[in-house]
C-alpha positions as CSV (number, residue, x, y, z in Angstrom):
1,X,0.0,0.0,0.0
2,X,0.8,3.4,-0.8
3,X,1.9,5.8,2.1
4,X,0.6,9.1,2.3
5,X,1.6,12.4,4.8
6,X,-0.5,14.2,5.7
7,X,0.7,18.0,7.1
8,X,0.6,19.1,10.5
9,X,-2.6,21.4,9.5
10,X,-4.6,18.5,8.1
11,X,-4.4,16.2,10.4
12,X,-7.4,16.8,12.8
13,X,-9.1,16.1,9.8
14,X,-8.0,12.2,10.6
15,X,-7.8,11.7,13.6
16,X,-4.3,12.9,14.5
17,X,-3.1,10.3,11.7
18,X,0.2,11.7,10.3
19,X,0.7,8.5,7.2
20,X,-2.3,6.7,5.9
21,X,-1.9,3.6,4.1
22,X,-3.9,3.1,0.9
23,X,-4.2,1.0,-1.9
24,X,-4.6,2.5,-5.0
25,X,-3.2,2.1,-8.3
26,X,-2.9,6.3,-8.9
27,X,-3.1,9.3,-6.6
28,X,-6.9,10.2,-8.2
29,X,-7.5,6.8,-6.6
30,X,-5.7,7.6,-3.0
31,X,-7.7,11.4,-2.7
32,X,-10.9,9.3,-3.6
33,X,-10.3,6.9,-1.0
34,X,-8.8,9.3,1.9
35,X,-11.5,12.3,1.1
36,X,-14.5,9.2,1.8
37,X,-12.1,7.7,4.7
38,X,-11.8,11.4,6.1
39,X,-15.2,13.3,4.6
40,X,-13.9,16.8,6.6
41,X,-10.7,16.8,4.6
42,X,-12.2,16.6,1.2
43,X,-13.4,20.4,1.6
44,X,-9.8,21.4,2.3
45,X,-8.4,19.1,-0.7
46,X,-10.8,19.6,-3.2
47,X,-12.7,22.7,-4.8
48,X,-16.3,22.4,-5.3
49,X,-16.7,21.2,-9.0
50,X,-14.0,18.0,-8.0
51,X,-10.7,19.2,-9.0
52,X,-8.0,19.4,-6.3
53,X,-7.3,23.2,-4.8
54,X,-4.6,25.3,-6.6
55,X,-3.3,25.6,-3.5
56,X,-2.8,21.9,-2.4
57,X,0.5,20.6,-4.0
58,X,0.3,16.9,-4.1
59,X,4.0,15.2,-4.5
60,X,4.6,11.4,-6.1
61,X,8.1,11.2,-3.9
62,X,9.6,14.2,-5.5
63,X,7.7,15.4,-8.2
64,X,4.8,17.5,-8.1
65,X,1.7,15.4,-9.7
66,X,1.1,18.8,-11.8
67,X,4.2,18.4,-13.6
68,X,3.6,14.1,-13.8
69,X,0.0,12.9,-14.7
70,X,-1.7,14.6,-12.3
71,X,-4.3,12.7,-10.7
72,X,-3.5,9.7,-13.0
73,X,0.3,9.8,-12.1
74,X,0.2,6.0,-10.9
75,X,1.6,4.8,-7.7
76,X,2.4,1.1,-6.6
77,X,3.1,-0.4,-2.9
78,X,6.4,1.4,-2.3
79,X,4.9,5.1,-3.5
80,X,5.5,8.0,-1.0
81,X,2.7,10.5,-1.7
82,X,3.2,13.8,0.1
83,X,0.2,16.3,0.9
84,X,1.4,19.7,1.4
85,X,-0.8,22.8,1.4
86,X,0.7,26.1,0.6
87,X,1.8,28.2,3.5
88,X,1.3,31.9,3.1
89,X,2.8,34.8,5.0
90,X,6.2,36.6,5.3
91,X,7.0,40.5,4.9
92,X,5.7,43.0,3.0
């Protein structure tokens, strides 16, 4: 099963749970299956017509999904799949 972090700020969203393991042959699969495990996250993932927030950046080890297959980037047993939400702040 794939492993999947999930950040700091998302994780009262399950139960404290910092790595989820989920079988799923591509990352579409693993939000599917993590937004119905988790329903409270799915609002935080995933804008209202179904397509994941331009704010969420979704990594396959590495590589940003955007810059792979996006939610058909496929991911086997070994797969690290990284949730990380985009922080704002600093100076002005």
């Amino acid at each position: 099963m794939a492993t999947v972090i999930i950040p700091t700020p998302l994780r009262k969203f399950t139960n404290q749970t910092s790595r989820l393991q989920v079988e799923a042959g591509t990352v579409g699969e693993i939000i599917e299956k993590i937004t119905q495990d988790y329903p409270e996250l799915k609002k935080h993932l995933m804008d209202p017509q179904g397509s994941l927030r331009s704010f969420v950046n979704i990594f396959a080890g590495d590589e940003d999904i955007r810059d792979l297959q996006e939610g058909k980037t496929p991911v086997n047993p070994s797969s690290i799949i990284s949730i990380v939400p985009a922080i704002a702040g600093g100076t002005h």
